[in-house]
N, C-alpha and C positions, 0 to 999 in steps of 0.2 A: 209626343203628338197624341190626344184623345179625340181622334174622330169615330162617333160613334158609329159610322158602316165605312168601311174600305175592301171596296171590292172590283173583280175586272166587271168592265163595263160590259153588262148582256147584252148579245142579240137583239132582244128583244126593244132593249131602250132605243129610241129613236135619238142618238148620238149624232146623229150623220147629218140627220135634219135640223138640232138643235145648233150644233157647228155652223153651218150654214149659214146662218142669221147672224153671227158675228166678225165684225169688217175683218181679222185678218184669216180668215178661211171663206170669204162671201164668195159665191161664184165657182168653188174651186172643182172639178171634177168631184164626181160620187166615188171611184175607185179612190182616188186621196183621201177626200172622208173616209172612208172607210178606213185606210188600213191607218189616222188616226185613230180611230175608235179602237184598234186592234190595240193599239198603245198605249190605251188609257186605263186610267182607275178611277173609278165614282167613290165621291168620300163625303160624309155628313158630318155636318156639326153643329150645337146646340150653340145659342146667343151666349158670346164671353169666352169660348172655347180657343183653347190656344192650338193655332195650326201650325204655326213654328214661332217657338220662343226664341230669345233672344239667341242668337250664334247658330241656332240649329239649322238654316234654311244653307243649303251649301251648292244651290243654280241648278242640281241634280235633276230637276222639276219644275216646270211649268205651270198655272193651273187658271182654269178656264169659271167662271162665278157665275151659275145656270141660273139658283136664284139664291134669295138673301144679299152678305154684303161681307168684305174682306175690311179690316183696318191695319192699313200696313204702316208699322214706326218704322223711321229711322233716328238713331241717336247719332248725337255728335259729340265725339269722344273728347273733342278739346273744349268747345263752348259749354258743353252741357245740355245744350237745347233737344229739340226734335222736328224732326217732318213729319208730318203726319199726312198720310193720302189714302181716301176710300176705293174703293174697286168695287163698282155697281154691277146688277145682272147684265149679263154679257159684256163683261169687262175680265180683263187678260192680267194675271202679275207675274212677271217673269221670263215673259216672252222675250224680250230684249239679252238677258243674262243667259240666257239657252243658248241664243244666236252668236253673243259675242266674246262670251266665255272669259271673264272680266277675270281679272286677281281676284282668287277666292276672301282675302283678307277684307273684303269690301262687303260680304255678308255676314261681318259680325255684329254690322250695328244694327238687321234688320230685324226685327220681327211681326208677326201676323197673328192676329184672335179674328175670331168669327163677330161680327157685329148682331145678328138675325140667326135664326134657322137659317143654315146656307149649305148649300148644297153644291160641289166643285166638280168638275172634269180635271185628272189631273195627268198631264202625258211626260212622260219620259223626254228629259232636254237631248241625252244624245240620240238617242232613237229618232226625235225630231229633227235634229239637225242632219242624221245621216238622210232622212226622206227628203229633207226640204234642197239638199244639196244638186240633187239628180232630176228636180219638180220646178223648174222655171216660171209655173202660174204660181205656185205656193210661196217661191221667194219673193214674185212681185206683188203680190197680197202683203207679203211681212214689211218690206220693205215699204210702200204705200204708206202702212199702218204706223209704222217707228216713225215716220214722214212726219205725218199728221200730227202723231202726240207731241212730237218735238216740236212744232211750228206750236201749238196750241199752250203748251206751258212756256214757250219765249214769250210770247206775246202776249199769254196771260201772264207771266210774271211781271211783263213793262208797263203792261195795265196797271197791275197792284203800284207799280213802284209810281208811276204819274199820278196816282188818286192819293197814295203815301204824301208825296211833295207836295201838293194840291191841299191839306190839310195843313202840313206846318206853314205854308204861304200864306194860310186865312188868318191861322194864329198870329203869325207874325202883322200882320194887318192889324192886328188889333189892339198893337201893342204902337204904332206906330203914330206921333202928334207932329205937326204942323207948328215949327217955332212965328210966333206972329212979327216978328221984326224981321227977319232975314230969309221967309219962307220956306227954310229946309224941313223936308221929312224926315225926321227921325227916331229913334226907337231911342230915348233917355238911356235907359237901364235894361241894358239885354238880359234876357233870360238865362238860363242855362240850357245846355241841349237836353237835359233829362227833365228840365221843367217844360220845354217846346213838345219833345216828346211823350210827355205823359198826356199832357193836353190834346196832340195832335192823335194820341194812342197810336203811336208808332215806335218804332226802334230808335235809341237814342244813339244807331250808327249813321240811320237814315239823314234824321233830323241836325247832326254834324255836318252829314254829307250836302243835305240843300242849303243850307247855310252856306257854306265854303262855295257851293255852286253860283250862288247870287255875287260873293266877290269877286269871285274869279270871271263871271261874265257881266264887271261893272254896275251889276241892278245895285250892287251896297258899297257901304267902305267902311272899315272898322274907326270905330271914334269912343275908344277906350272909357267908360262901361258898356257903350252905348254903339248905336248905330246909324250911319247916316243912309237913307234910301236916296239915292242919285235918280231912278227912274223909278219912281210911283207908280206907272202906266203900266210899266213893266209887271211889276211885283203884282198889280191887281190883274191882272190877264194870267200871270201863272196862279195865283190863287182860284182861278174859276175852272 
């Protein structure tokens, strides 16, 4: 860890006030601020600074993002990929992991750099969880809060995945001719899912998967290279 200051959080810094303004402490008694602030450490870091490298973050710790900006990875040890999520001023990483004391083997793939000058609040997860245990307004702030993000990334994910499908439907549109004798819509010469997918600049698990979706609810039929569209109407209301 190189944070250039790690210190207990002063007196003097208005902690208690800054806590405050962040949904899973907003409202809570000044005595619970407070005896967070007792538990905390203020730590700085320069922009690109690694605040837990890969395997090193072990749930021990919570931290609070006053100002600047966290970039938290996760790696996937089987695909190779990553997750990538920011942590904005007054945004929380680890709150959840504090709370629910997860199998440690799940913070191997994590790691965090400083995006900015950023500047953290970082509190003690058991120390937390023994306060929050005996604090009935502070569980239902946390709770609340785990609430909200959960609901916010389901539904931002369904989001993504409907604008995903919505793109390889356009594509697929436009592949699709009108034979002049017998009427039927359909796609000659089917693409490949990685050629739908490059085009549609999505995942060519995605692009498999709406595919398959349109047979399976009738919009198509497979017609070996090719494809027959059965409901036109259809396939153009999901492309929009």
């Amino acid at each position: 860890m190189s944070a250039i200051l790690a210190e207990p959080v002063a007196a003097e810094f208005d902690v208690v006030e800054k806590l405050s303004r962040i949904p899973p402490f907003h409202d809570l008694p000044t005595a619970v601020l407070e005896l967070l602030r007792d538990q905390s450490e203020r730590r700085h870091y320069d922009a690109g600074q690694t605040v837990f490298s890969l395997g090193q973050y072990d749930g021990g710790e919570f931290v609070v993002v006053l100002n600047g900006g966290l970039r938290v990875s996760v790696a996937d040890p089987i695909g190779g990929g990553m997750m990538i999520e920011d942590v904005l001023p007054q945004g929380v990483f680890g709150l959840e992991i504090a709370i629910a004391e997860p199998d440690q083997a799940l913070f191997q793939t994590i790691s965090v750099t400083a995006e900015e000058q950023t500047d953290l609040i970082v509190i003690d997860a058991a120390e937390f969880s023994s306060l929050a245990a005996g604090r009935p307004s502070l569980m239902r702030n946390i709770a609340s809060y785990l609430a909200e993000n959960l609901v916010a990334k389901r539904f931002g994910a369904m989001a993504t995945q409907i604008a995903d499908e919505q793109r390889i439907y356009a594509t697929l549109l436009e592949c699709v001719e009108r034979d002049v004798l017998t009427g039927i819509w359909r796609i000659e010469k089917m693409p490949k899912h990685r050629e739908i997918a490059d085009i549609a600049k999505v995942d060519e698990t995605v692009a498999a998967g709406a595919v398959a979706s349109l047979i399976q609810d009738g919009v198509a039929e497979r017609d070996y290279p090719g494809l027959i569209i059965k409901d036109i109407s259809r396939l153009n209301t999901l492309a929009r």
